[in-house]
C-alpha positions as a printed Julia matrix, in Angstrom:
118×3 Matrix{Float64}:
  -3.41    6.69  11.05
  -1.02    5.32   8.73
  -0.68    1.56   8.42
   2.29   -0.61   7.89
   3.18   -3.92   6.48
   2.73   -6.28   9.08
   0.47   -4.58  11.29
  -2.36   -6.86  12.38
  -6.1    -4.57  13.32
  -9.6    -6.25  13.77
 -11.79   -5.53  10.88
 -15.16   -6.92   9.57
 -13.56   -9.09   7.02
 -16.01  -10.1    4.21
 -17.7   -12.94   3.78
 -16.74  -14.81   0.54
 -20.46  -15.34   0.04
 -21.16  -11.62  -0.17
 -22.57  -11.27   3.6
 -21.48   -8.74   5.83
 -18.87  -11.14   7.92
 -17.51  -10.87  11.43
 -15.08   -8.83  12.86
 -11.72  -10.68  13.24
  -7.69   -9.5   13.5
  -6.27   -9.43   9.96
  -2.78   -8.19   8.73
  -2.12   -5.88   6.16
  -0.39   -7.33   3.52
  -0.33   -4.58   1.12
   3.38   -2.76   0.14
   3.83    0.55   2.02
   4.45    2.2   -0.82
   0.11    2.01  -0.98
  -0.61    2.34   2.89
  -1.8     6.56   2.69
  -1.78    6.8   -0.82
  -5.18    4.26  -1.62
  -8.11    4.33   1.48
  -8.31    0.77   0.93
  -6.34   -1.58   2.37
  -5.34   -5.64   1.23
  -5.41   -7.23   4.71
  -5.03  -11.14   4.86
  -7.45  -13.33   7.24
  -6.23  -14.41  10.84
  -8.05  -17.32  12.33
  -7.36  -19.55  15.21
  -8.77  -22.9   13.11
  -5.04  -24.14  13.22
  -6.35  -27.12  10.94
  -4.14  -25.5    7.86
  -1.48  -24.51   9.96
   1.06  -26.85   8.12
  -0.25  -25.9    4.62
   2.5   -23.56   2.76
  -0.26  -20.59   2.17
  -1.01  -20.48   5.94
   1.09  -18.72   8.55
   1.31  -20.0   11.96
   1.68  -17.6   14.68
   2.79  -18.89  17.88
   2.01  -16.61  20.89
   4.32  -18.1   23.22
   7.2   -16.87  21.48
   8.61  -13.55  21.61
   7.34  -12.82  17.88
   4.17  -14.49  18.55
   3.54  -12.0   21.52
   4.26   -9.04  19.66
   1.51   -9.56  17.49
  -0.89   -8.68  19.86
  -3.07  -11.97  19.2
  -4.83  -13.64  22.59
  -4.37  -17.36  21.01
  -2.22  -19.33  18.49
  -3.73  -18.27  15.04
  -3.08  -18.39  12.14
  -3.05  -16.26   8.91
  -4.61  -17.65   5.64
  -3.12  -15.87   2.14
  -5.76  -17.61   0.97
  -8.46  -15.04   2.01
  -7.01  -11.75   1.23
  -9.78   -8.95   0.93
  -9.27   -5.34   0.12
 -11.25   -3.22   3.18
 -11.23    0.66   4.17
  -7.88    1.75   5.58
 -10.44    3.65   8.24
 -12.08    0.69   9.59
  -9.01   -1.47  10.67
  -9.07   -0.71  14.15
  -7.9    -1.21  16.94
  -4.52   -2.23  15.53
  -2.94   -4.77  18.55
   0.17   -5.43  17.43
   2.76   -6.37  14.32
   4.57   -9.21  12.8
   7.89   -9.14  13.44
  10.61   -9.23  10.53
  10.59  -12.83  10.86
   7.07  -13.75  10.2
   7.01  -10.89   7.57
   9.57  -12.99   5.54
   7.85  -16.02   6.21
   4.55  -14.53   5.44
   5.85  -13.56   1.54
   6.7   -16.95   1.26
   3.19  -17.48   1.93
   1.6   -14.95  -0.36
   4.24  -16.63  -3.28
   2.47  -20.44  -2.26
  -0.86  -18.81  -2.19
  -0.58  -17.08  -5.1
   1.41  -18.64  -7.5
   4.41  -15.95  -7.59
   7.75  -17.46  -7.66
């Protein structure tokens, strides 16, 4: 399977302690140009704490929108680029759905706030 940008699987996403973690949706945030090449994956947490959700480095994801439905997530969630971990490409599945272009743009703008880029 070949991932895309965007595309949003369940994996066990670590915990930042070092324990094993949970399984939860996450979306791949790494270029395409990487997604085949590397067996890892950089995936970005999803979480439906919406406590954040007005914090630049958080994406909100609406599922009663048309974008928010083709995501493939069961409740409003929302994706931290705070927690970004680097998993294997193998274990991100099932995949449920993708980010549209619109919340892919909005979701650099993210990654820049999380990350310091400008």
């Amino acid at each position: 399977m070949t991932l895309q940008r965007g595309d949003i699987g369940v994996a066990r996403f670590p915990h930042t302690a070092g324990a094993r973690g949970k399984k939860r949706p996450v979306v791949v945030v790494q270029a395409d140009t990487y997604n085949g090449k590397v067996r890892s994956v950089i995936v970005a947490e999803v979480t439906t704490n919406l406590a954040d959700a007005n914090d630049p480095a958080y994406l909100l994801i609406d599922i009663s929108t048309p974008d928010g439905k083709a995501t493939g997530l069961l409740h409003n969630s929302v994706v931290s680029c705070l927690w970004l971990a680097s998993v294997n490409a193998d274990r991100l599945e099932p995949i449920l759905g993708k980010l549209s272009d619109a919340l892919l743009s909005k979701l650099d703008d993210c990654l820049r706030a999380a990350l310091g880029l400008p």
